[in-house]
LUMSEKOL-413280 format. One record per residue: x, y negated, z of N, C-alpha, C in turn; chain; residue number from 1. Coordinates in nm, 2 decimals, padded with zeros to 4 digits. Atoms other than C-alpha are relative to their C-alpha. Example, Ala and Ser with C-alpha at 12.3 -4.5 7.8 and 13.67 -1.06 7.14 Angstrom:
[[00.09 00.12 00.00] [01.23 00.45 00.78] [00.09 -00.12 00.00] 'A' 1]
[[-00.09 00.11 00.00] [01.37 00.11 00.71] [-00.08 -00.11 00.08] 'A' 2]
***
This chain:
[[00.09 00.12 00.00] [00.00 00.00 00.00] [00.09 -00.12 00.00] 'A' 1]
[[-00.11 00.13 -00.02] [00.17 -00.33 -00.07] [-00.05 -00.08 00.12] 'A' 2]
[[00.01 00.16 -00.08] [00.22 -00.61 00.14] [-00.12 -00.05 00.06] 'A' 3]
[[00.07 00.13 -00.04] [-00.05 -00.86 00.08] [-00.18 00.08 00.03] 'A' 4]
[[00.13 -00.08 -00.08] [-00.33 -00.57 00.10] [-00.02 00.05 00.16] 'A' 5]
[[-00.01 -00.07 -00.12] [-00.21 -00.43 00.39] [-00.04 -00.14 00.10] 'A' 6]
[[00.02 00.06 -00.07] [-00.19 -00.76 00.56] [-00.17 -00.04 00.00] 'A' 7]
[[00.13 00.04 00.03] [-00.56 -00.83 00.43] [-00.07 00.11 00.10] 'A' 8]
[[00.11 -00.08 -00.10] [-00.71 -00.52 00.63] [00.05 -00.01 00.13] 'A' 9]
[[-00.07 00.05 -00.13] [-00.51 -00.62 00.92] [-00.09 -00.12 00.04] 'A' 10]
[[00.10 00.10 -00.02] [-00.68 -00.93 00.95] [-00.15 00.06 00.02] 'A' 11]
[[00.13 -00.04 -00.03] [-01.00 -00.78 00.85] [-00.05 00.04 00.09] 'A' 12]
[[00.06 -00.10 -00.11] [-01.01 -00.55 01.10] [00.00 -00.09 00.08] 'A' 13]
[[-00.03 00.07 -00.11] [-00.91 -00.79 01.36] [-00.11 -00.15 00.00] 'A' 14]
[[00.05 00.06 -00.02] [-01.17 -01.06 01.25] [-00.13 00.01 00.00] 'A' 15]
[[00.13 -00.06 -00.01] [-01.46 -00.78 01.24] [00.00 00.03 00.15] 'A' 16]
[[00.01 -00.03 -00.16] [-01.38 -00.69 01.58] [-00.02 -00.13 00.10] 'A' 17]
[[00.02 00.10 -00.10] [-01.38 -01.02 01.73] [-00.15 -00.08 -00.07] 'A' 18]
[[00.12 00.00 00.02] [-01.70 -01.09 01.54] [-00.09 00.10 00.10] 'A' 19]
[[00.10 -00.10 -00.02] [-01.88 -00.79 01.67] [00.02 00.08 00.16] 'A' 20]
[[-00.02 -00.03 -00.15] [-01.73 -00.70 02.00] [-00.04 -00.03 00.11] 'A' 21]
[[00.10 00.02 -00.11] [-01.96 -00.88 02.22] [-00.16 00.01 -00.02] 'A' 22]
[[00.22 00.02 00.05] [-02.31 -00.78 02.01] [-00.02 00.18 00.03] 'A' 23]
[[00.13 -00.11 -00.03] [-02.56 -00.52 02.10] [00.02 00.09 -00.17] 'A' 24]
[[00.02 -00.08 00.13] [-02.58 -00.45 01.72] [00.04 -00.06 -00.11] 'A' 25]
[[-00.05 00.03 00.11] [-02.47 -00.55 01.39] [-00.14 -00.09 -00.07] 'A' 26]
[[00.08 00.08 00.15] [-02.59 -00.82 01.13] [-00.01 00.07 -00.17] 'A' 27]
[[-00.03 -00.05 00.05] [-02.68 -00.73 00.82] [00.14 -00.04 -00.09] 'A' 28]
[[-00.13 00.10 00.04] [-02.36 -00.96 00.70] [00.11 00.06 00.05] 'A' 29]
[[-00.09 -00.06 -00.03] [-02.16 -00.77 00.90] [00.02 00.09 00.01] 'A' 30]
[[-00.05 -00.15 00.10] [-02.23 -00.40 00.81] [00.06 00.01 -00.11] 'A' 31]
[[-00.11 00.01 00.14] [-02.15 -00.52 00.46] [00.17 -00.01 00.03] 'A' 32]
[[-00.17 00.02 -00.03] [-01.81 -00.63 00.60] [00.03 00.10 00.01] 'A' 33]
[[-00.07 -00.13 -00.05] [-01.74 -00.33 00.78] [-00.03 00.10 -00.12] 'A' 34]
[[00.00 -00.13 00.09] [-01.85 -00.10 00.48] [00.08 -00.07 -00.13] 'A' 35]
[[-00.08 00.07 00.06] [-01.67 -00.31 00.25] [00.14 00.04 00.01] 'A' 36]
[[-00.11 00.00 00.00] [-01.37 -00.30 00.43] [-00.01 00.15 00.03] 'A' 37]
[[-00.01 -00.11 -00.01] [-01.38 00.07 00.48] [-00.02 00.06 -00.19] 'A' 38]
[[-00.04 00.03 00.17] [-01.45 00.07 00.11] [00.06 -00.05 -00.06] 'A' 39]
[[-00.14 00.09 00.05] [-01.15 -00.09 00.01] [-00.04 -00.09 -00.11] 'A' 40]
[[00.04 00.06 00.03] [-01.35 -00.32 -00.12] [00.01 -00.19 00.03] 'A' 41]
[[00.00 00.12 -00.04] [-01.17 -00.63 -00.05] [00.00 -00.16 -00.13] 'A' 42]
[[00.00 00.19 00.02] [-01.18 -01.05 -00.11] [00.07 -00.05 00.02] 'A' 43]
[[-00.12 00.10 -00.04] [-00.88 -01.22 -00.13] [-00.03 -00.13 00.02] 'A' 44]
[[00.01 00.16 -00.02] [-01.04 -01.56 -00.18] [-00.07 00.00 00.12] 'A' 45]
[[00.09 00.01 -00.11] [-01.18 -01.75 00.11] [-00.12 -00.06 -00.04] 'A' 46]
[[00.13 00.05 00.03] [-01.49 -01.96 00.12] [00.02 -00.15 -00.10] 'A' 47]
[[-00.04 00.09 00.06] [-01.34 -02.23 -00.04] [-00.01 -00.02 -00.14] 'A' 48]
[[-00.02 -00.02 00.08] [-01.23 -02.11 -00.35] [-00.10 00.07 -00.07] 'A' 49]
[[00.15 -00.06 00.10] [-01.55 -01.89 -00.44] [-00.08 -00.10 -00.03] 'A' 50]
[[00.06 00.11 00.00] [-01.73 -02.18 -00.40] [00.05 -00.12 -00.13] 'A' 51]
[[-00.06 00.04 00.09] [-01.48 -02.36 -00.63] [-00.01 00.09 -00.18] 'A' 52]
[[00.02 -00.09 00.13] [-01.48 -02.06 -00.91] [-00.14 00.03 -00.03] 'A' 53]
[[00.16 00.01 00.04] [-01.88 -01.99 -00.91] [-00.04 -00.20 -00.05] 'A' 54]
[[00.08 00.13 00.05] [-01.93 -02.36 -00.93] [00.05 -00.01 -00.15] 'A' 55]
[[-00.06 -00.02 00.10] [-01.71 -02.40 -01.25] [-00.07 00.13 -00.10] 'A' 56]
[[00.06 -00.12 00.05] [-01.87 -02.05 -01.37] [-00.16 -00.04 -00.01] 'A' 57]
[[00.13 00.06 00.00] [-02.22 -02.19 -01.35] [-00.06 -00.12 -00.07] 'A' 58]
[[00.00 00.13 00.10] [-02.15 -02.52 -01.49] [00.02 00.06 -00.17] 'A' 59]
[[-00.01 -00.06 00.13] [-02.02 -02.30 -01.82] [-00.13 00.07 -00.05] 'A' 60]
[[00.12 -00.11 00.03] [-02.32 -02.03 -01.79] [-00.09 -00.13 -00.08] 'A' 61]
[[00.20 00.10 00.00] [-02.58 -02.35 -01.74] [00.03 -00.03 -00.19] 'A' 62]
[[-00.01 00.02 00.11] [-02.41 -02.46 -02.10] [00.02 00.06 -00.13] 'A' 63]
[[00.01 -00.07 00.08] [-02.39 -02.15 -02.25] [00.13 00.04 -00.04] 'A' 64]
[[-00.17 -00.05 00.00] [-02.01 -02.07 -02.23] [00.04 00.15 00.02] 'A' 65]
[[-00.05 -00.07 -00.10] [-02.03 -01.74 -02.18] [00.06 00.09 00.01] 'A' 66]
[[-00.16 -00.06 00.02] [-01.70 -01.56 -02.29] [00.04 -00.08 00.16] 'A' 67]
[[-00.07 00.06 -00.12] [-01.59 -01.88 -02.04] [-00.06 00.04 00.12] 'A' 68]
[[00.03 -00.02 -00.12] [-01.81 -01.81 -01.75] [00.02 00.14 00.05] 'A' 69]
[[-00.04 -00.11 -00.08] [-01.73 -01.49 -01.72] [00.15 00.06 00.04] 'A' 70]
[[-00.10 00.02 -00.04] [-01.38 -01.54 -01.77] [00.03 -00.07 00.14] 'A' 71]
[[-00.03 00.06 -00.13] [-01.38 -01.78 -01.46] [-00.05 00.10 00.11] 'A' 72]
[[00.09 -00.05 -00.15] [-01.60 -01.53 -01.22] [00.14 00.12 00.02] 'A' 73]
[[-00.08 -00.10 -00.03] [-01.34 -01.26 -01.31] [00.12 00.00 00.05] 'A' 74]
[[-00.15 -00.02 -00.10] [-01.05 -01.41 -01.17] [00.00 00.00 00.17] 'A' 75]
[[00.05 -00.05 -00.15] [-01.20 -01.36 -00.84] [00.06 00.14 00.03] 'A' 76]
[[-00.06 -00.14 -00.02] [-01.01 -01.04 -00.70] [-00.14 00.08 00.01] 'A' 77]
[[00.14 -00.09 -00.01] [-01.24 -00.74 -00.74] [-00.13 -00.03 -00.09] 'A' 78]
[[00.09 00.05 00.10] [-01.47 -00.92 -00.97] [00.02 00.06 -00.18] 'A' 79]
[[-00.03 -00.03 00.08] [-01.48 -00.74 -01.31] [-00.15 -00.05 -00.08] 'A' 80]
[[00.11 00.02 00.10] [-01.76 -00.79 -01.62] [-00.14 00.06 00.03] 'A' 81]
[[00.10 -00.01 -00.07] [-02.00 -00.61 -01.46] [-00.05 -00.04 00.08] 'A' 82]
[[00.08 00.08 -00.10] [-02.03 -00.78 -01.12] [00.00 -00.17 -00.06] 'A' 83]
[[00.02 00.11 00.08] [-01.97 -01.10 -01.32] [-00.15 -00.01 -00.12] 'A' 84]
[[00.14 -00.01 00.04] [-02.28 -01.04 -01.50] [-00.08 00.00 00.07] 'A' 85]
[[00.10 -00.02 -00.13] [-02.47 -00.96 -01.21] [00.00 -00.14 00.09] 'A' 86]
[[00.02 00.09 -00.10] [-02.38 -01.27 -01.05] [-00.05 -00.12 -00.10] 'A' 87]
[[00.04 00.12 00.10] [-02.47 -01.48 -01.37] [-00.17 00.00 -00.02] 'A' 88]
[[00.10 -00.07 -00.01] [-02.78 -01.29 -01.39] [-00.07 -00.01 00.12] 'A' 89]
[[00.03 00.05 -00.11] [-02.86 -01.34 -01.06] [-00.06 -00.14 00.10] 'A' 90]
[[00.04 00.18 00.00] [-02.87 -01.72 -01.05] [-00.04 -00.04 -00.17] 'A' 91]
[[00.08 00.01 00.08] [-02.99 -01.74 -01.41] [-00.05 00.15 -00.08] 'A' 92]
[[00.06 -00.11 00.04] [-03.23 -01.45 -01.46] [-00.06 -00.03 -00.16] 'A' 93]
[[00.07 00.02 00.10] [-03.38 -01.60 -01.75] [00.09 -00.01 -00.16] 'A' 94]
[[-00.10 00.00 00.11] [-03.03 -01.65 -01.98] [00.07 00.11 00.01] 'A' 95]
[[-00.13 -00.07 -00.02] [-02.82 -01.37 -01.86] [-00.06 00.13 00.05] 'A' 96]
[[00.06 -00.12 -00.02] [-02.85 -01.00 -01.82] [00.11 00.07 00.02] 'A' 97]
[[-00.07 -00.10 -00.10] [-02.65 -00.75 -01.60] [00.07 00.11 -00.15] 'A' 98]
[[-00.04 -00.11 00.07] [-02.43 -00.52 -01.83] [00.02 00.13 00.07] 'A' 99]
[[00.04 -00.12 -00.07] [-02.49 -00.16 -01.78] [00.03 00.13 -00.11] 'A' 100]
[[00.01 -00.09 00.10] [-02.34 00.16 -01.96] [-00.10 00.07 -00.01] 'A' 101]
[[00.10 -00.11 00.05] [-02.66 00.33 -01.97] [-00.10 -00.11 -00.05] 'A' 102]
[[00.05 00.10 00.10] [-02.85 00.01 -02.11] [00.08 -00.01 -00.16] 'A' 103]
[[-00.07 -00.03 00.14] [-02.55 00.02 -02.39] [-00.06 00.11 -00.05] 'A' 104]
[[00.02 -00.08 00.09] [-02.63 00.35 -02.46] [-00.14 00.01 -00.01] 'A' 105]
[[00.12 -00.03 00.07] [-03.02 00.30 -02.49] [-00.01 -00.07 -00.09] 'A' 106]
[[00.00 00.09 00.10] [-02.94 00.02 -02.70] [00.09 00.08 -00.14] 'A' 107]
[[-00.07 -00.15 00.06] [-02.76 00.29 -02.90] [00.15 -00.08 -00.06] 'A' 108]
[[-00.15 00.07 00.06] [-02.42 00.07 -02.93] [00.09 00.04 00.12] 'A' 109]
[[-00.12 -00.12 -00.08] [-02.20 00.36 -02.78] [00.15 -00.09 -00.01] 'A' 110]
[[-00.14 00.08 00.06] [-01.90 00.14 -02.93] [00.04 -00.09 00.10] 'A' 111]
[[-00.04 00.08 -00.11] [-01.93 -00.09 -02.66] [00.06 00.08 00.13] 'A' 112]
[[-00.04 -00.08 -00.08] [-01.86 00.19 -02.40] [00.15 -00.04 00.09] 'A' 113]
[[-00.12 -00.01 -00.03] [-01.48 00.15 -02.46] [00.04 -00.09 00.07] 'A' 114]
[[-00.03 00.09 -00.06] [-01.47 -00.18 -02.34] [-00.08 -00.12 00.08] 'A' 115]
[[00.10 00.06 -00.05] [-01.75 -00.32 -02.20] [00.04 -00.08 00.17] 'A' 116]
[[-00.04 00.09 -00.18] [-01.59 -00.41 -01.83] [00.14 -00.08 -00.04] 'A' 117]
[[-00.12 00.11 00.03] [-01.30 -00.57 -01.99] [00.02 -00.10 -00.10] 'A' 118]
[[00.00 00.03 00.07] [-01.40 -00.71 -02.25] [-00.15 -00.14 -00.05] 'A' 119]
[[00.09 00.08 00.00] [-01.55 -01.07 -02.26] [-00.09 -00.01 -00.10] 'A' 120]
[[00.07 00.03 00.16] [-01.66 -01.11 -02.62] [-00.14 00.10 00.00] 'A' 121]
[[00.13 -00.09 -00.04] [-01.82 -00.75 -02.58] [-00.14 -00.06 00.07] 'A' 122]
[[00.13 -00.02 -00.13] [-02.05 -00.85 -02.27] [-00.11 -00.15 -00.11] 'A' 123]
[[00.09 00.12 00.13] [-02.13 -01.18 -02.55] [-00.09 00.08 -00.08] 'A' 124]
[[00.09 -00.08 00.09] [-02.26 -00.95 -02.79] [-00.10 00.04 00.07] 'A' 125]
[[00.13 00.00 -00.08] [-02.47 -00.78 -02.56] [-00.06 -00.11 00.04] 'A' 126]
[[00.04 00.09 -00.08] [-02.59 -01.06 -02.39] [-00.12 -00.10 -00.17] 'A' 127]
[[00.08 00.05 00.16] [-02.71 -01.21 -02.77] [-00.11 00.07 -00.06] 'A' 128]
[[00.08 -00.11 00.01] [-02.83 -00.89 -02.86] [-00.12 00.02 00.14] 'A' 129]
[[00.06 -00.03 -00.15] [-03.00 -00.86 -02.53] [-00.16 -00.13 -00.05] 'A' 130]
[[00.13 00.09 00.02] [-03.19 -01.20 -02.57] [-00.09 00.03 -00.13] 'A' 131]
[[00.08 -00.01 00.09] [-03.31 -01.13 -02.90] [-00.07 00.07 -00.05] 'A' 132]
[[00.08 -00.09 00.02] [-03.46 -00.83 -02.89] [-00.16 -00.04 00.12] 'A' 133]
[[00.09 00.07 -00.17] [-03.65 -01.00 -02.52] [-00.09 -00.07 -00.10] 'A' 134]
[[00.09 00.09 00.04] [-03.76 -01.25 -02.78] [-00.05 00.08 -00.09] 'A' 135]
[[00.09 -00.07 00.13] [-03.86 -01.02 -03.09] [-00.10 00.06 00.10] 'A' 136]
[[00.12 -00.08 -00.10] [-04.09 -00.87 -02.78] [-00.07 -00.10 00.03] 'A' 137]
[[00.10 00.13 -00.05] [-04.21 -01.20 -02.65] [-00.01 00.01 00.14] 'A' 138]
[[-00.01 -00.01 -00.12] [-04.11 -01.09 -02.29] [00.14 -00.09 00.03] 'A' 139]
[[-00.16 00.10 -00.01] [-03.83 -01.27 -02.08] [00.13 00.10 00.02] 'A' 140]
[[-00.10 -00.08 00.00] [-03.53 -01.12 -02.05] [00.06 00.09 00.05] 'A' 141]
[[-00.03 -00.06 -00.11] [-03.48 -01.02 -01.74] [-00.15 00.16 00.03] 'A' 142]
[[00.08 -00.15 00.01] [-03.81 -00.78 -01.80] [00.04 00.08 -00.10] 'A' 143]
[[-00.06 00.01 00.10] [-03.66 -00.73 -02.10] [00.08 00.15 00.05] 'A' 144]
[[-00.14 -00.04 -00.06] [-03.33 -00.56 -01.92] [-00.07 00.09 00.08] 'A' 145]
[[00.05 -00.13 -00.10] [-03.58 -00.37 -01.66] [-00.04 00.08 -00.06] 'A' 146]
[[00.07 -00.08 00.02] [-03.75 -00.23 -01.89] [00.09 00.14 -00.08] 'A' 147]
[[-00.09 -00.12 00.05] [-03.45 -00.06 -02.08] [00.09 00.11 00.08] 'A' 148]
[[-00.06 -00.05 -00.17] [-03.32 00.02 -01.70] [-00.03 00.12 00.01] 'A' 149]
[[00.09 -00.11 -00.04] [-03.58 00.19 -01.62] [-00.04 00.15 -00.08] 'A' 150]
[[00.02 -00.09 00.15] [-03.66 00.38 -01.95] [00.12 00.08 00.03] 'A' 151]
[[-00.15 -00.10 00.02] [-03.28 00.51 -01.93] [-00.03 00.10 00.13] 'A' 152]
[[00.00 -00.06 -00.13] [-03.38 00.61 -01.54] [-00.11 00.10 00.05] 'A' 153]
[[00.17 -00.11 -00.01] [-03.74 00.78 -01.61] [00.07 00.15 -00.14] 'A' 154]
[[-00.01 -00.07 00.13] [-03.56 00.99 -01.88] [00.04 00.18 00.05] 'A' 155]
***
């Protein structure tokens, strides 16, 4: 384990414990931590800097950037094209849609597979493709996205 991880669970542990060491029971804010950090699941940035990188990532999304917005969400440690979708998606449900290899493959563009978590342009295509088929239906997007979810999940 290098260095800068190691010192990261070091701290963690030591700032979950003095969180939680005098409670009856856990928040849900703070099981995440603890299953997080047991899931090596960590956050290098502090609150500062996410705050800094989603703002910038938001300001692009709101303008339609979004090769750029998802380039900025992903330099967040741990942040790849998937959860960067999800977080775009999340605060604009109505432009943006969660990439998902089993949504690729009901959309039958297997091609995307190879690179779909690394690959900004990719998650563009989908995301175009995505809206336009929401609009050739005349639903929004985000039902749009459930419904091909779901479809892949009832199969």
């Amino acid at each position: 384990m290098n260095k800068s991880k190691l010192k990261w669970y070091e701290e963690e542990f030591e700032e979950i414990n003095n969180l939680i060491k005098n409670k009856n029971s856990l928040s849900h804010y703070e099981f995440l931590r603890i299953r997080n950090f047991k899931l090596q699941t960590l956050t290098r940035e502090c609150e500062n800097q996410i705050q800094g990188i989603t703002r910038k990532a938001f300001k692009l999304a709101e303008e339609d950037k979004i090769e750029e917005a998802i380039e900025k969400l992903i330099q967040m440690h741990g942040v790849g094209i998937p959860i960067a979708s999800t977080i775009l998606a999340m605060k604009f449900p109505e432009k943006y849609a969660i990439i998902d290899k089993r949504v690729i493959k009901n959309l039958r563009k297997e091609e995307w597979l190879k690179d779909y978590k690394t690959n900004p342009r990719t998650y563009h295509e989908y995301l175009v493709l995505m809206r336009k088929r929401a609009k050739d239906k005349g639903i929004s997007l985000r039902c749009f996205e459930r419904s091909l979810f779901e479809g892949v999940n009832n199969k």
